[in-house]
C-alpha positions in Angstrom: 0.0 0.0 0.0 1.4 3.2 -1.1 2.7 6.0 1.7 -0.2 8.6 2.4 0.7 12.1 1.1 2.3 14.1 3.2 1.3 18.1 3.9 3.4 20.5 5.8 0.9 22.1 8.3 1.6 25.2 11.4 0.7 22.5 13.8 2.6 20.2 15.9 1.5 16.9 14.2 1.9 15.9 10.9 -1.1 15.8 8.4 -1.6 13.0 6.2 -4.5 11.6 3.8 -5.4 8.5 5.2 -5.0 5.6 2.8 -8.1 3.7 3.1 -12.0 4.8 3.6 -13.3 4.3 6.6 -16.2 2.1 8.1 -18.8 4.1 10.5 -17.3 3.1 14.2 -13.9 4.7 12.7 -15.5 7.5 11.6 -17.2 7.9 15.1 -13.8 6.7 16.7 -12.4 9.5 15.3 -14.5 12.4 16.1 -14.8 11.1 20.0 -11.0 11.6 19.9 -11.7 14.9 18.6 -14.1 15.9 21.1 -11.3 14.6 23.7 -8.9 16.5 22.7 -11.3 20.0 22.6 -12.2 18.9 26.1 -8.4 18.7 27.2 -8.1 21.9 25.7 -10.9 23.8 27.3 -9.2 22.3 30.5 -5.9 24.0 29.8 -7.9 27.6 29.6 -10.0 27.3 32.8 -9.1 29.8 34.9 -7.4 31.7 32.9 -8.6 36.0 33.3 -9.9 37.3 29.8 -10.2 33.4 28.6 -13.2 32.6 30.7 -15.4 35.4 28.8 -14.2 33.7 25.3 -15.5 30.0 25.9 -19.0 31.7 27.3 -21.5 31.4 25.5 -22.3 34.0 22.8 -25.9 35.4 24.1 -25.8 37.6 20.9 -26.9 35.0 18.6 -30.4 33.3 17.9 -29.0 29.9 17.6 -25.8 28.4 19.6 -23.8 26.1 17.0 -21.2 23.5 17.4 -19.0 25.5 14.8 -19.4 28.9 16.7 -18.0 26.8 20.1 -15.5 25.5 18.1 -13.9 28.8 16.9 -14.3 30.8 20.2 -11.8 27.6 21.8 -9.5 28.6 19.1 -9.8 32.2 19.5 -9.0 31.4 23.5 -5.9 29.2 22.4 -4.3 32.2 20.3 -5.2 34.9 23.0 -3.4 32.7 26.2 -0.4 32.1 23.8 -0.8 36.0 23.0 -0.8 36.5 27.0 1.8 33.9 27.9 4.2 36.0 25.4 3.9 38.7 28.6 2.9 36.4 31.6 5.5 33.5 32.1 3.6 31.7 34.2 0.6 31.0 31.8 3.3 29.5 29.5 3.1 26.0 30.9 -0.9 26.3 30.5 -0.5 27.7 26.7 2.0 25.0 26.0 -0.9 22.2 26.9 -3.8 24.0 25.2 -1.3 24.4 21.9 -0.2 20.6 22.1 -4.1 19.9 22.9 -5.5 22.0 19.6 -2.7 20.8 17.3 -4.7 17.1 17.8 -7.7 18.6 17.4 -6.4 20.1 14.1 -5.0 16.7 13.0 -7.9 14.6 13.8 -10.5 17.2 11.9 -8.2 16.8 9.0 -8.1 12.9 8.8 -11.8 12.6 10.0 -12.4 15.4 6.4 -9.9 13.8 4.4 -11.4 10.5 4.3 -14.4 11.7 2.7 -12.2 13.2 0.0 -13.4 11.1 -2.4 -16.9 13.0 -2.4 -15.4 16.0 -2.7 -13.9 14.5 -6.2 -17.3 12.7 -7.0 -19.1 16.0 -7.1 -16.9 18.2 -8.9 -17.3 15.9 -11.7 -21.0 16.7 -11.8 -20.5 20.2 -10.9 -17.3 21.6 -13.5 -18.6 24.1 -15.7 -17.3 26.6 -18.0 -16.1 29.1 -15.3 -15.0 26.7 -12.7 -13.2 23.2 -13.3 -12.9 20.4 -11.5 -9.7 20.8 -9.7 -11.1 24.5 -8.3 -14.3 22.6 -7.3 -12.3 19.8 -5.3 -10.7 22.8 -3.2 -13.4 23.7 -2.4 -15.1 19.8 -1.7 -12.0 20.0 0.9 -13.2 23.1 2.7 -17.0 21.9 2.6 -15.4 18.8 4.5 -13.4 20.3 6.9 -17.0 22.3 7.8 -18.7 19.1 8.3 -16.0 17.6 10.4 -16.2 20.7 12.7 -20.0 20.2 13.0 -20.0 16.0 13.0 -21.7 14.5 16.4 -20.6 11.4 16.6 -23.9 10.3 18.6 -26.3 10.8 16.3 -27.0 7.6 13.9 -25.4 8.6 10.7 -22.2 8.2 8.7 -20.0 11.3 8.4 -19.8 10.7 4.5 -23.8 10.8 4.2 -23.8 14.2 6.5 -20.6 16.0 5.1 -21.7 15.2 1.3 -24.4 18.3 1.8 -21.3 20.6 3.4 -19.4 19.7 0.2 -21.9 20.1 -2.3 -23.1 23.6 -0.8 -19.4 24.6 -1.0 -19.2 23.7 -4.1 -22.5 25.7 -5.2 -21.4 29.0 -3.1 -18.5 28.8 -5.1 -20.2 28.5 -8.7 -22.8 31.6 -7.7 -19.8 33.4 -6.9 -17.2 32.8 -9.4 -18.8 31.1 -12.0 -20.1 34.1 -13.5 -18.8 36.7 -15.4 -19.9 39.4 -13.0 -19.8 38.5 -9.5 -22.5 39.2 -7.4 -22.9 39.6 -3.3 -24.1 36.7 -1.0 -27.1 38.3 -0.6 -28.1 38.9 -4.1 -26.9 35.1 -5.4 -29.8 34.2 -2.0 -32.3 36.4 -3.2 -32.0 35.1 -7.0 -32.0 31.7 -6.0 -35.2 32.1 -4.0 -36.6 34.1 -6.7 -35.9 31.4 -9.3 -37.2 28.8 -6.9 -40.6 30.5 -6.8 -40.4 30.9 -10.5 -40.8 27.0 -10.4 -43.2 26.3 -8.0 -45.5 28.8 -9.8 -45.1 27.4 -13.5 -45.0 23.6 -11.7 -48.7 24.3 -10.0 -49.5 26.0 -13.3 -50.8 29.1 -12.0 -51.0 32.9 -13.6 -48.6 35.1 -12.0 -46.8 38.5 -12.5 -43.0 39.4 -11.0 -44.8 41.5 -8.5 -46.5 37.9 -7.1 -43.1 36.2 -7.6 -41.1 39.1 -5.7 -44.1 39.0 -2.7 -43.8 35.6 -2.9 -40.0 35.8 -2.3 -40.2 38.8 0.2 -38.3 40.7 -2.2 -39.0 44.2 -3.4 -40.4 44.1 -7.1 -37.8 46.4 -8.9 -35.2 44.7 -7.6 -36.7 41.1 -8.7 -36.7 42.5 -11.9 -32.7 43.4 -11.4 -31.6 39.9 -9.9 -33.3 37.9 -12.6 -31.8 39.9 -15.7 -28.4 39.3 -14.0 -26.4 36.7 -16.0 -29.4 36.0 -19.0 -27.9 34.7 -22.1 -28.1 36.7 -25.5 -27.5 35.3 -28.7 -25.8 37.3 -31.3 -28.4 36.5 -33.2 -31.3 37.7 -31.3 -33.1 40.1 -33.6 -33.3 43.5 -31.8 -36.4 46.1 -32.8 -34.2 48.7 -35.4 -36.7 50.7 -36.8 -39.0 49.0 -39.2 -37.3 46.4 -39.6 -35.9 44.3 -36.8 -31.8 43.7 -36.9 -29.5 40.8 -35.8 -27.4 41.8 -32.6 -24.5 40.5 -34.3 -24.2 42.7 -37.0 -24.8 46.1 -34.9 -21.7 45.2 -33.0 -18.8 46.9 -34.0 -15.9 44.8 -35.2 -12.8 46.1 -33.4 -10.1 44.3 -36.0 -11.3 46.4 -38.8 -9.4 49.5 -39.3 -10.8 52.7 -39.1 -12.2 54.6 -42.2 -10.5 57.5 -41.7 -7.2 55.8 -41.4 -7.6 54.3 -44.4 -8.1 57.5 -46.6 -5.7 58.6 -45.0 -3.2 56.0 -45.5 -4.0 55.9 -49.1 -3.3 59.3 -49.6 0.0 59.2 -48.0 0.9 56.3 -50.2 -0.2 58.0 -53.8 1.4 61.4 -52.8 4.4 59.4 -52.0 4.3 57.3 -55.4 4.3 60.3 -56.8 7.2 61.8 -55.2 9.5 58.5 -56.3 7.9 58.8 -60.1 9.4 62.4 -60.4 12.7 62.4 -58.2 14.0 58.5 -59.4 14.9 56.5 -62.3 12.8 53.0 -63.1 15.6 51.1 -61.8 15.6 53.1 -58.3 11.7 53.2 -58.3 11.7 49.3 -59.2 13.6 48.7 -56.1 11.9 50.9 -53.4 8.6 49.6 -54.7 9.7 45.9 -54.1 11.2 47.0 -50.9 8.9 48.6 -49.0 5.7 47.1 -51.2 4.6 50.3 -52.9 1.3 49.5 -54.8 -0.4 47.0 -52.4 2.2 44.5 -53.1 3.9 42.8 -50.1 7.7 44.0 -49.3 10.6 41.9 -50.5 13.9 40.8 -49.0 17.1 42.3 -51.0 17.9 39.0 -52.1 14.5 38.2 -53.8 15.2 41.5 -55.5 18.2 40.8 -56.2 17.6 37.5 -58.6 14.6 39.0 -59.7 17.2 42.0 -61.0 20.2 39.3 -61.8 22.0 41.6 -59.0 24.0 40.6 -55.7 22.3 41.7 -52.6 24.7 44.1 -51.9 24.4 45.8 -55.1 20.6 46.4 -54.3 21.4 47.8 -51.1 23.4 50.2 -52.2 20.5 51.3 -55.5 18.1 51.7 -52.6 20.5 53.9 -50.1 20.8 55.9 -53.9 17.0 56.0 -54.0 16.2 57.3 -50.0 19.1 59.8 -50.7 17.9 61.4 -53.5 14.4 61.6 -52.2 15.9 63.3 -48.8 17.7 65.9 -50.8 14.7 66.9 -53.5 12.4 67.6 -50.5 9.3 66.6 -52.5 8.2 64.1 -49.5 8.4 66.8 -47.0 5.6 68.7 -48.5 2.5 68.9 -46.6 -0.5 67.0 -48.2 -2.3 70.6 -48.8 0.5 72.2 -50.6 0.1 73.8 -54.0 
């Protein structure tokens, strides 16, 4: 059996995949140890002046969670190492409740990681166009470490059934956030999900309705219904769009940004026919011949010296030197430096 895969972690312990799923009394095995080790380090904090305050009970909030216990023990482990920094004698007591939290790090990790293999499962149901597969399994990972923060091992059921909904709600925070071109806040991607959901009900119970029934429905205020559900609609390019009398394609009222500009054009052109001229009165044939290969004079594309060259029966060199002859003699007769106005 090959080695797990190791990760380098700012805890004590080493982290590791475990190689092998496991069966239900290994999964609750696990997450007693857990509990343990949280236990051993709220023991290590008791007593402790400022600490006592953190592991209370938040009053604040309409429903106490396992997860908001969970972080407050954390907070109190970084604020006695904080205090121990100053107050030597609470070093002995950080020490413990650091060693203790480490395992309780290492244990949540294990207990996600071996449900890994539904983070994978649903990202291959879930990749889209704006998020793939590997982006989706990072976030499968941090849907598991949620559930293995909230897991009670007493209750009758397997971690993998309870910490598939943590992933796959991960996974779909994810997608309304990122996977769209335009992001839009958590509240909004709620709202539109709701609004969408009682677009279904109504159309599944067949029932007339308008958005001001949807957005009642919903509890959400009608104009702003109107603005979460045109967020992120599709439009062909070929969706014919009301032009006057006659409706018009999308696609071709669309500017094409590769296409020069007119104006650049004309004026190009009449850069290259003044200069055209210029060569036809200041050079000979041979000396127009070659600046008009050279630099493609005419709408013909520019030549090397040596495919002038054969095309002359000349060395390279010797048409080098026929088109320094040609550039000098137009510097000296000034015709090019005319402006295009000039008489």
């Amino acid at each position: 059996m090959e080695d797990p895969v190791r990760f380098s972690s700012p805890t004590t312990m080493s982290l590791s995949f475990p190689n092998r799923r496991l069966n239900a009394d290994e999964e609750k095995a696990l997450a007693r140890r857990m509990r343990a080790a949280e236990e051993r380090t709220r023991s290590a904090l008791q007593g402790v002046e400022g600490i006592a305050e953190l592991l209370a009970t938040d009053r604040r909030r309409n429903e106490q969670t396992r997860a908001g216990m969970v972080d407050r023990l954390e907070e109190a482990v970084s604020c006695i190492c904080a205090l121990a920094r100053e107050d030597k004698a609470l070093r002995p007591r950080a020490s413990e409740a650091r060693r203790a939290w480490a395992e309780v790090e290492a244990l949540r990790w294990q207990l996600a990681m071996s449900g890994r293999r539904i983070a994978h499962g649903e990202a291959r149901k879930l990749a889209g166009r704006y998020l793939d597969e590997a982006d989706l399994v990072q976030e499968g990972y941090i849907g598991l470490l949620r559930a293995a923060k909230r897991f009670d091992p007493n209750r009758n059921i397997r971690f993998s059934t309870y910490a598939r909904w943590w992933v796959r709600a991960q996974m779909t925070r994810a997608i309304d956030h990122g996977g769209r071109v335009v992001r839009l806040p958590s509240c909004a991607v709620e709202q539109t999900r709701k609004l969408r959901r009682t677009l279904t009900d109504f159309e599944r119970a067949g029932l007339p309705y308008t958005m001001a029934d949807v957005a009642a429905e919903a509890g959400v205020d009608e104009d702003r219904a109107r603005t979460l559900l045109a967020q992120g609609r599709a439009i062909s390019l070929e969706e014919p769009i009301e032009d006057g009398d006659k409706p018009r394609r999308l696609e071709s009222m669309i500017s094409d940004g590769s296409e020069p500009d007119v104006d650049q054009l004309l004026i190009h052109q009449e850069e290259l026919t003044r200069l055209e001229d210029a060569i036809s009165d200041a050079l000979t044939d041979r000396h127009r011949f070659v600046l008009s290969q050279r630099y493609g004079l005419g709408d013909k594309p520019g030549r090397t010296l040596s495919a002038i060259g054969r095309s002359m029966n000349l060395s390279r060199e010797r048409v080098r030197q026929i088109e320094r002859e040609a550039l000098t003699k137009l510097r000296e007769s000034g015709i090019i430096r005319e402006p295009l106005n000039a008489a």
